[in-house]
N, C-alpha and C positions, 0 to 999 in steps of 0.2 A: 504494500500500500504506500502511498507517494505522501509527500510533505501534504500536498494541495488537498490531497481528500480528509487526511487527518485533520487539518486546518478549517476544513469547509465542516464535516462533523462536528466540532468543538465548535462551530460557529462563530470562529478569528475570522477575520477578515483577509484578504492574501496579502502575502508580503511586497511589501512596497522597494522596489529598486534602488540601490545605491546611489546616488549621482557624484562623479568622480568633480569637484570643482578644481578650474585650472587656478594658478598659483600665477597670482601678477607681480611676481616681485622682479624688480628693475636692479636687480643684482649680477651683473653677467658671469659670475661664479657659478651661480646654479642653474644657468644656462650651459655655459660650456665649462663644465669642471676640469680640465685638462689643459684650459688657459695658462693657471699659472707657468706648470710645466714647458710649456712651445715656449715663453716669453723668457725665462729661463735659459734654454739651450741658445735659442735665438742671442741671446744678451751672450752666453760661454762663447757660442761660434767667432759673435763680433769680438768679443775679448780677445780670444788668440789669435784671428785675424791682424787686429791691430800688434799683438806682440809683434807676430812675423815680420809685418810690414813696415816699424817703423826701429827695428831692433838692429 
């Protein structure tokens, strides 16, 4: 026997749906979590670029 009929006997109402709400946060961390990291390597690359280059 299924949730719905059990439900519908005991005379509960049926289950009402979740609703996923989106998240407006103007954070771009929790947009792209791997930000920091590329901005990082990006900054390392430039850093030993410039050793090379001006050493």
């Amino acid at each position: 026997m299924g949730e719905a009929k059990r439900r519908k006997e005991k005379g509960l109402p049926p289950k009402k749906k979740k609703v996923m709400k989106k998240s407006t946060s103007s954070n771009p961390l929790t947009k792209y979590p791997r930000l920091p990291l590329y901005i990082g390597l990006a900054f390392g690359i430039y850093l030993i670029f410039d050793l090379v280059k001006f050493n």
